[in-house]
Wavefront OBJ file of the C-alpha trace (Angstrom):
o trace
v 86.460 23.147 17.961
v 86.594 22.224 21.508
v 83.421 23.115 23.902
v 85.632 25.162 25.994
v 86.538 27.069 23.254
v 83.026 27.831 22.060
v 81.879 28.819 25.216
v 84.874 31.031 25.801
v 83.689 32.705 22.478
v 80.115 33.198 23.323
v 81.434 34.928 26.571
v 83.960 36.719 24.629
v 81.249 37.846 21.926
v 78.141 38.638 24.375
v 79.770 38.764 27.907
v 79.709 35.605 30.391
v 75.905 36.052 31.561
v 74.074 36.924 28.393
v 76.214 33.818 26.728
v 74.374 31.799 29.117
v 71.705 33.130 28.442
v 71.439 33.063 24.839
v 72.916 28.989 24.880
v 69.857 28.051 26.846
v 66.808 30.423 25.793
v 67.821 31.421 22.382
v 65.982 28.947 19.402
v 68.276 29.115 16.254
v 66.404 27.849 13.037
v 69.945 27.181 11.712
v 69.874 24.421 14.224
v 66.977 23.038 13.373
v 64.850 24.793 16.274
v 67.244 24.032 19.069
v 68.822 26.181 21.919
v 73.060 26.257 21.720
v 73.178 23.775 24.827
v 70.235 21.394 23.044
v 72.533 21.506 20.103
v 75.359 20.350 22.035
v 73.752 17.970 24.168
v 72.715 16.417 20.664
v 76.103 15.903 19.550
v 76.238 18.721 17.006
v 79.707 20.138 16.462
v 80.728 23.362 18.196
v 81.826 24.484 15.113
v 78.954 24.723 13.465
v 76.563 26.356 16.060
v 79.174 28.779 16.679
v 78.878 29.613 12.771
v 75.158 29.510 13.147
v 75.552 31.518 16.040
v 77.336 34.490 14.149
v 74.850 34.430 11.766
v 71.873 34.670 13.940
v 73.808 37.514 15.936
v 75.851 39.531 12.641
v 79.498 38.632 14.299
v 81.654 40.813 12.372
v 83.520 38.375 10.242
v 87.202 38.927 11.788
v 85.270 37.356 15.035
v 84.056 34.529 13.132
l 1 2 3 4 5 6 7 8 9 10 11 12 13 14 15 16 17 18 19 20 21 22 23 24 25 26 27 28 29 30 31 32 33 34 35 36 37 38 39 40 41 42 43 44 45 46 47 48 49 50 51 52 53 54 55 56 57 58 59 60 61 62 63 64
């Protein structure tokens, strides 16, 4: 999954401001205690936070 398409998720999911938001305040566990934009700037795939992401947040799956 491309960046742009993760981050056009997160907006689509939690609207554009709280997405930004969440991607730089938010800690996931699932990420091993990293922010969204600390998981990307580590080279983690945006495929995977987005499906940690969902967890953390209870996406309905058919938005997974």
């Amino acid at each position: 999954m491309r960046i742009t398409v993760f981050r056009r998720l997160m907006a689509d999911e939690f609207g554009r401001g709280r997405a930004e938001v969440l991607a730089q305040d938010h800690v996931l566990s699932g990420l091993g205690g990293k922010t969204v934009d600390q998981a990307l700037a580590a080279g983690i795939p945006a495929k995977q936070i987005w499906r940690e992401v969902c967890e953390a947040f209870d996406v309905p799956s058919e938005r997974r």
